[in-house]
Structure formats: structure tokens, C-alpha cells
TORLOTOR-960835 format. One record per residue (C-alpha): x, y, z; chain; residue in one letter. Coordinates in nm, 3 decimals, padded with zeros to 5 digits. Example, Ala and Ser with C-alpha at 12.3 -4.5 7.8 and 13.67 -1.06 7.14 Angstrom:
2
       x       y       z ch aa
  01.230 -00.450  00.780  A  a
  01.367 -00.106  00.714  A  s
END
This chain:
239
       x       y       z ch aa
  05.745  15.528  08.265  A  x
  06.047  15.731  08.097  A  x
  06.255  15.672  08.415  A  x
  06.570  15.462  08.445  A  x
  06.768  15.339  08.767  A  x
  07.122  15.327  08.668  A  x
  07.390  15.294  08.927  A  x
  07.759  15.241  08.822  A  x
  08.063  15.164  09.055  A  x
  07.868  15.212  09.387  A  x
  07.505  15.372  09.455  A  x
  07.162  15.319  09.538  A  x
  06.811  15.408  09.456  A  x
  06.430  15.454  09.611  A  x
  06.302  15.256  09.376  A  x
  05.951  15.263  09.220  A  x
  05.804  15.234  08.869  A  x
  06.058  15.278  08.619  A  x
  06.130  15.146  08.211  A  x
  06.438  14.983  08.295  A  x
  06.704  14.897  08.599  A  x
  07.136  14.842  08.531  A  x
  07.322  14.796  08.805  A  x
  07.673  14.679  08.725  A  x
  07.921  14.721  09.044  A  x
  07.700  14.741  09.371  A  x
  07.372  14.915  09.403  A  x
  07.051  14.909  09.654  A  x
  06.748  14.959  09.572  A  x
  06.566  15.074  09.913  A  x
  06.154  14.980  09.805  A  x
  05.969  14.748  09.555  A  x
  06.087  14.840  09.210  A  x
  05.884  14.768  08.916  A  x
  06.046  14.782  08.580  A  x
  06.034  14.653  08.224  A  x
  06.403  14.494  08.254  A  x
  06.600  14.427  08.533  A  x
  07.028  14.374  08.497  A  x
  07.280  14.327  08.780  A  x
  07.669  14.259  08.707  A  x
  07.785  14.251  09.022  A  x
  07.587  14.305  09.367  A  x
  07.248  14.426  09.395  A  x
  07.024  14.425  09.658  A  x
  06.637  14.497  09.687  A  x
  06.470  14.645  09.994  A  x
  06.141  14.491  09.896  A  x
  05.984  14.323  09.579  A  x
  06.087  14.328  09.259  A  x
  05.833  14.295  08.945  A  x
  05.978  14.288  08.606  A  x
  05.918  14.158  08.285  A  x
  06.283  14.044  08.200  A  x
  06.568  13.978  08.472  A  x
  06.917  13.898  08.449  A  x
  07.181  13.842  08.700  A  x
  07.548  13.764  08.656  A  x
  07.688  13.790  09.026  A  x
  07.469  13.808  09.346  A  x
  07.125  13.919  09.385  A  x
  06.936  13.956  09.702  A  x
  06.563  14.092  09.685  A  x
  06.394  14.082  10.065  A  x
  05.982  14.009  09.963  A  x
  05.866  13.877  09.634  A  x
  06.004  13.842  09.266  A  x
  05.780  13.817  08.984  A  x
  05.866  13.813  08.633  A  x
  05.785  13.664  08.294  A  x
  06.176  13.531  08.251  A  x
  06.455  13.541  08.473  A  x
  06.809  13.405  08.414  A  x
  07.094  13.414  08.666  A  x
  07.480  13.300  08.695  A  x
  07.599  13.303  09.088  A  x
  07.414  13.366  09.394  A  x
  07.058  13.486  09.401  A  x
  06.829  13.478  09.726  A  x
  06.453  13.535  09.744  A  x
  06.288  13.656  10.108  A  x
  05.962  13.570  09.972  A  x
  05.814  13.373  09.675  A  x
  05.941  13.370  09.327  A  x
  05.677  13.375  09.025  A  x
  05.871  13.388  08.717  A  x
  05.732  13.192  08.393  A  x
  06.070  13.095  08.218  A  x
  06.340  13.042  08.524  A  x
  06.709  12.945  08.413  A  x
  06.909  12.961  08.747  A  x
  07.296  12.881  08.742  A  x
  07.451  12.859  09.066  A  x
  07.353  12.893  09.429  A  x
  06.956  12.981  09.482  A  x
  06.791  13.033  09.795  A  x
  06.407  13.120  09.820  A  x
  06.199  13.197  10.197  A  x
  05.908  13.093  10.007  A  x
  05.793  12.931  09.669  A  x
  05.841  12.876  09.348  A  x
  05.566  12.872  09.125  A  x
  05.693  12.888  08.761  A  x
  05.569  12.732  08.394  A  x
  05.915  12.576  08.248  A  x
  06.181  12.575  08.519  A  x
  06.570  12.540  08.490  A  x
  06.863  12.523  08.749  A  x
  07.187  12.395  08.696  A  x
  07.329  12.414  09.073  A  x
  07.176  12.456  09.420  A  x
  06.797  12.550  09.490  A  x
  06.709  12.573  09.828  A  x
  06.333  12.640  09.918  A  x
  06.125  12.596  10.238  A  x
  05.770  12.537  10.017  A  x
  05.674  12.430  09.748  A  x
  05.803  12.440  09.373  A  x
  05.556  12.421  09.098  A  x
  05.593  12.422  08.707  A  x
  05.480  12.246  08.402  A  x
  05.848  12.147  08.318  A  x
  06.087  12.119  08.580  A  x
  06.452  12.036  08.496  A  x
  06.736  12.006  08.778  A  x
  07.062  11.957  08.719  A  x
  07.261  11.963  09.028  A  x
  07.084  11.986  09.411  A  x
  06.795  12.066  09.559  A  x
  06.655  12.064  09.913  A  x
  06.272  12.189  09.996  A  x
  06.050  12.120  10.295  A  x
  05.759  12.143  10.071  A  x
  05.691  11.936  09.763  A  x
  05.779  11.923  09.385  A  x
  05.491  11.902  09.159  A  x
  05.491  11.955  08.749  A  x
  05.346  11.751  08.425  A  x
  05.716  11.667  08.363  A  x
  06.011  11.635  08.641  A  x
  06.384  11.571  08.536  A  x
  06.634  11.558  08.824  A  x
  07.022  11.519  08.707  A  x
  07.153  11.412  09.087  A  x
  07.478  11.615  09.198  A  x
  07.491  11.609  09.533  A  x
  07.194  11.528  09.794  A  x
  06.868  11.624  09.735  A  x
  06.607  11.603  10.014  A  x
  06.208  11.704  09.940  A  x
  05.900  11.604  10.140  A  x
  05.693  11.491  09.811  A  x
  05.742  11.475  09.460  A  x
  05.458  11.428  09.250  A  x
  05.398  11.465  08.840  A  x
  05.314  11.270  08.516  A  x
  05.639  11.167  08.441  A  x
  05.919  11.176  08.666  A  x
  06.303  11.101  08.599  A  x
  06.560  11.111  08.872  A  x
  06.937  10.969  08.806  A  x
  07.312  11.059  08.839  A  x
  07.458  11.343  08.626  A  x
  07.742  11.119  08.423  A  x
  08.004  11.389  08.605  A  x
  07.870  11.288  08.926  A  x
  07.893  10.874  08.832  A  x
  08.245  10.979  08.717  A  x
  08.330  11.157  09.092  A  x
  08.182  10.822  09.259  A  x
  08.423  10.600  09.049  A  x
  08.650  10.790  09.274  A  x
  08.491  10.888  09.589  A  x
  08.229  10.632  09.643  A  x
  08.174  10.835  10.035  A  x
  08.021  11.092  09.770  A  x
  07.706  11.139  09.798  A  x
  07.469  11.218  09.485  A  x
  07.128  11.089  09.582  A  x
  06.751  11.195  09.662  A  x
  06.595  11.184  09.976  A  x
  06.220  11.203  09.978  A  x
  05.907  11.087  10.231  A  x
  05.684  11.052  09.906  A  x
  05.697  10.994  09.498  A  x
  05.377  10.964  09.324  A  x
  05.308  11.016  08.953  A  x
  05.208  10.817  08.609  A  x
  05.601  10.669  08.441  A  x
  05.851  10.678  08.713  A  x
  06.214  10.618  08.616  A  x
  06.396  10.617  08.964  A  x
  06.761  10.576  09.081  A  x
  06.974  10.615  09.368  A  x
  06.669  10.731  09.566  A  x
  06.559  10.657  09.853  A  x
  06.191  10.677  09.993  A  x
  05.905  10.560  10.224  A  x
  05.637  10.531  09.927  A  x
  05.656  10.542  09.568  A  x
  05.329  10.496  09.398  A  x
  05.288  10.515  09.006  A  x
  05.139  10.353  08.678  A  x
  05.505  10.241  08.519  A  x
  05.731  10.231  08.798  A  x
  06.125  10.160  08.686  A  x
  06.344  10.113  09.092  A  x
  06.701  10.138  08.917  A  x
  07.039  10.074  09.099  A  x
  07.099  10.235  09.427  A  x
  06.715  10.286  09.550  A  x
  06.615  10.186  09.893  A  x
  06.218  10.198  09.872  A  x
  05.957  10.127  10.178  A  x
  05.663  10.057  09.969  A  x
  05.601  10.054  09.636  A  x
  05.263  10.028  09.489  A  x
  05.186  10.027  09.139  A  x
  04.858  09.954  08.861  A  x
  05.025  09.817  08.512  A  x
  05.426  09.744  08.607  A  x
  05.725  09.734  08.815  A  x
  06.073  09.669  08.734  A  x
  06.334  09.698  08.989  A  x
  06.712  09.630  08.943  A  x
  06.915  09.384  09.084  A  x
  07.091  09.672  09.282  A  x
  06.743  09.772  09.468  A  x
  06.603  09.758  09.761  A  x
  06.205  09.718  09.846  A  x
  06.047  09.637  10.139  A  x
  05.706  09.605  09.995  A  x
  05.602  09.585  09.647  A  x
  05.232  09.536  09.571  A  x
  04.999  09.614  09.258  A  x
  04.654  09.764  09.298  A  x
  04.380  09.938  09.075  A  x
  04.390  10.252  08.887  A  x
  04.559  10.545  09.026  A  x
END
């Protein structure tokens, strides 16, 4: 595995097993590539999967099936056709993945865009993110900017709230809209605001300002700010 793909300025490649990929300017690859290291400054596109130990993007990255990885970290635009299995994500800027995201400590500061589900054991968002599936991981930290919509979101401890730059643009634009959208939250310590749902079931539940809940059910506590909204609010036995 001597082999390099290196395209400069403007090329393309078939691809394969190689040590390591650069492509800064635009390049193709036209099959899977499987390398040691992956780098893209600029455009770079992937006619099928891409496997590599270490990827970095700064620019736009589209790969058509499957990426898989132990770290990735990108700045701009990166799209996924298929699922992306990656154990340290950082993503910085617009993301888009077909699939799923199934990942051990995961990172974006930006938009994420999914149609299944996203898994980790951290997951930290800072920004947007919109999934037909459902977020699940021991620990879940959403920083709201902008609207977030997910089916279900369920962990051990979950956190969602404002980014203080997006309080600051509300000051201003109160039309603005920085909140989460989701059918169902369920996990153990639940520190919610500016979300609205149909159920939210948990241990420790916290409804902070700007939540519009349909039922909440919880086994120890409940606090809810003057500023929320629940239809029903009832305690029950062990989760």
C-alpha cells in the first residue's frame, strides 16, 4: 500500500487501496477508495465509499455510498449518499447525510441534515439539525441556532438551550426562530428550553422558558418555568 492519489489544480482518479489521498483544487475519485489519510482543499468528489483512518476537509466534499473512518474533521460543505461511521466527528458547516450517523463522540458546529438516525456516546450540536430518525447517546448537548426538528431524542442526560449569539439575534429579531421541534424526549436529567414536544418523559425533568410540552411524565421531579407551557404533567414509577 505504497500508492498515493494526488491530484493538483484539476484531475481525477480510479480509486482503490492506497497509503494516502491530497486533493487540493478539484479532483474525482471514480470507485470506493480506501486509504490511511484522506485531505481535500477545495472540491472533491467520490464515486462510491470512502474508508479511511483520518479525514479532513476544508471546502466541499461529496462521497455517493458510505464513509467510514476513525476521525473526520471538516470546514464547509460535506454530503454523505449513504451512512457515515466515523468515531471522532468534528463537522463545521453545512452537512448532509442519505443515511446515518453512527459515531462515539460527535461534534458539529452548523447544519446536519440526516434522514435516520444519529447515534454516539457524546453528542454536541452547536447550531441546527433536522433528522427523520432519532437522536440517541449517554450524553446530548444541543446549542439552538436556528430550528431543529427530530422524531425522538433519547439519552441519559440531555441539554437543549439557545446559543447566547442566537438569544442576542432574538433581542433583535424576535420572528427568529432558534428552537427544537420533536414528537418525543425521553432520558434520565432533562434540562429543556425553547422546545416544543408531544411527550417528554424523564427522572429530573427541568421545562425552561419558551417550551410548549403535551405531556410530561416524570419519577423524582419537575420544574417548569413561569414562561412554559404543559398540557399534562403527571409523576409515575421508575423509568
Amino acid at each position: 500500500m505504497d500508492k498515493d492519489i494526488k491530484i493538483t489544480g484539476t484531475g481525477s482518479s480510479n480509486g482503490g487501496t492506497v497509503r494516502n489521498v491530497k486533493v487540493v483544487g478539484e479532483g474525482v475519485i471514480h470507485s470506493d477508495v480506501e486509504s490511511q489519510y484522506f485531505k481535500c482543499t477545495g472540491t472533491a468528489a467520490v464515486n462510491g465509499h470512502l474508508r479511511s483512518n483520518q479525514i479532513k476537509l476544508t471546502g466541499s466534499l461529496h462521497v455517493q455510498g458510505d464513509v467510514y473512518g476513525d476521525s473526520i474533521k471538516t470546514s464547509g460543505q460535506f454530503e454523505v449518499g449513504g451512512k457515515l461511521e466515523v468515531r471522532h466527528v468534528k463537522l463545521n458547516g453545512d452537512t448532509v447525510v442519505k443515511r446515518s450517523i453512527h459515531s462515539e463522540h460527535f461534534k458539529a458546529f452548523g447544519s446536519v441534515r440526516l434522514h435516520g438516525d444519529c447515534s454516539a456516546e457524546q453528542l454536541r450540536i452547536k447550531g441546527a439539525i433536522q433528522t427523520e430518525g432519532m437522536l440517541n447517546a449517554e450524553h446530548i448537548d444541543i446549542g439552538l441556532y436556528g430550528l431543529c426538528k427530530v422524531a425522538e431524542i433519547g439519552g441519559h442526560k440531555i441539554e437543549i438551550k439557545r446559543t447566547l449569539m442566537s438569544s442576542l439575534f432574538h433581542m433583535f429579531n424576535p420572528k427568529r426562530q432558534s428552537d427544537l421541534i420533536a414528537d418525543t424526549i425521553e432520558g434520565d436529567v432533562l434540562h429543556l428550553e425553547h422546545t416544543e414536544a408531544k411527550v417528554v418523559r424523564g427522572r429530573k425533568v427541568y421545562i425552561g422558558p419558551g417550551c410548549r410540552i403535551g405531556l410530561v411524565e416524570y419519577s423524582e421531579s419537575c420544574k417548569k418555568h413561569s414562561d412554559a407551557v404543559t398540557e399534562v404533567c403527571n409523576q409515575i414509577g421508575s423509568l
